[in-house]
N, C-alpha and C positions, 0 to 999 in steps of 0.2 A: 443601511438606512432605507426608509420605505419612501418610495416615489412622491408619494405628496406628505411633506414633514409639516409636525406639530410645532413650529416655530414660540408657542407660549412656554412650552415644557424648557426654554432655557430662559424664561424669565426668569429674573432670581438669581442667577448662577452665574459664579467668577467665569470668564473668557477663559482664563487658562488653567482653569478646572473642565473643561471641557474634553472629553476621550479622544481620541486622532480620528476615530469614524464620525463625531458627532463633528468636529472641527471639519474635516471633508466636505462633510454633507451642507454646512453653510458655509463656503466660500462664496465672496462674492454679495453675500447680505450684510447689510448694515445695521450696528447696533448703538442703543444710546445708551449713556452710563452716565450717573451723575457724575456735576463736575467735583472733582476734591479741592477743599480747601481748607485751611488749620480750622476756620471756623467750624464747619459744618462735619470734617474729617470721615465722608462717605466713601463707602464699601466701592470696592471697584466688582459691581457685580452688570447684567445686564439687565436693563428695565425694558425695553423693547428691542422687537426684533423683524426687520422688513424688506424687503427689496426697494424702497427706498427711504430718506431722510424724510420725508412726506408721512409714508406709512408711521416711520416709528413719532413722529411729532403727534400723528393722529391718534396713536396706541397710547401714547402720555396722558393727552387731554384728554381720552376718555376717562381715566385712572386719575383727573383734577390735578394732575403734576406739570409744573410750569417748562414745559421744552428749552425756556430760557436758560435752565440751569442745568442742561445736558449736554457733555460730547457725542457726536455721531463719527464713526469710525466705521469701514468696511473692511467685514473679515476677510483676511489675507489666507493664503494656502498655509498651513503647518511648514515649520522648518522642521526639518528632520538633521537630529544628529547625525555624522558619519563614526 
């Protein structure tokens, strides 16, 4: 991965769709994902992506999407099978 990452190229894109190098390379950033629920039954993909809950609320509201209806989660390291 290149020293300074293109952090919008995973908008759009399941968590765990993600390659083990792209995974690597954001540990430690945080992403929002809508929340699910029967009603609305949203894609668990990622909508923002920032170093912190701040960045990615502010990444929403540029994009008119209400942060109120997002989880922020920080990407953990890959578990690796043995």
């Amino acid at each position: 991965m290149p020293a300074t990452l293109d952090l919008e190229k995973f908008v759009g894109r399941p968590p765990d769709r993600l390659t083990l190098a792209e995974r690597e390379a954001v540990v430690g950033k945080v992403i929002a994902m809508e929340v699910y629920t029967p009603k609305n039954l949203a894609l668990q993909r990622i909508e923002a992506m920032g170093d912190s809950v701040e960045e990615c609320v502010a990444q929403l509201k540029r994009r008119d999407l209400d942060p109120l209806n997002y989880e922020f989660t920080r990407m953990n390291p890959p578990l690796l099978s043995r």
